[in-house]
N, C-alpha and C positions, 0 to 999 in steps of 0.2 A: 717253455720247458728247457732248461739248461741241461748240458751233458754233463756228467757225473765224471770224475778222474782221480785216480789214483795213483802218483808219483811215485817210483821206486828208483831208487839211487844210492849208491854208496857213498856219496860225498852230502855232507849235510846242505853246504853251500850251495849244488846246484840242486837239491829241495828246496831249498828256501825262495831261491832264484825264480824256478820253474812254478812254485806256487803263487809265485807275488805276480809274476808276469800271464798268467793265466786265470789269475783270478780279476785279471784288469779287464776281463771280459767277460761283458755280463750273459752270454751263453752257456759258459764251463764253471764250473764250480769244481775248485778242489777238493774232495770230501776226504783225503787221506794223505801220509807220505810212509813210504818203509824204506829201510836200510837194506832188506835184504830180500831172498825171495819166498825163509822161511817165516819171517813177519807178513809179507806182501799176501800171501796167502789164505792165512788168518785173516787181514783185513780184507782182503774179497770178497769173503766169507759172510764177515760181517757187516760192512759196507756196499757191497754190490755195485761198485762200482760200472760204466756203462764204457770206460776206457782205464785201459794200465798203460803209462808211459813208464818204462823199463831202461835200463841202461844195457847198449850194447851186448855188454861181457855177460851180463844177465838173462841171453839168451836162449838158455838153457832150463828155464824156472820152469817151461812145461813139462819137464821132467819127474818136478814135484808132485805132478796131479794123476800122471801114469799109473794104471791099475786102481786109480779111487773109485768107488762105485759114487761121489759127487765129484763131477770136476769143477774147478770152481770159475775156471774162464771159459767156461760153456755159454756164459753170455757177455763175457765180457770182450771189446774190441783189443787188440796188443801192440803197443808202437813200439819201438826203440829208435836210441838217436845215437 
């Protein structure tokens, strides 16, 4: 069973990077990337992703989900680098 991830970054480059380099690994599977936190969101949503790799400054995304009656990273793990 691989882990499911979904990339969020504002640079497309290190999407691209962090997908290539993480899908060399046949445990994780990238099932997503988003630019931002209110795309990132949406695809939680719909992806369900099993981890969010976040960028630093993006610290702040679970702000987004504050007051939701579904939060969407209720099961999802959250990294930032």
């Amino acid at each position: 069973m691989s882990i499911r991830v979904l990339i969020v970054d504002d640079s497309a480059l290190i999407r691209e990077v962090l997908s290539r380099t993480l899908g060399r690994d046949g445990d994780i599977t990238v099932v997503g990337t988003a630019e931002d936190p209110i795309d990132a969101r949406e695809k939680i949503k719909t992806l369900r992703p099993d981890v969010v790799r976040f960028a630093y400054f993006l610290g702040m995304f679970h702000r987004l989900c504050e007051g939701s009656r579904y939060s969407p990273l209720s099961s999802a793990a959250l990294g930032w680098m």
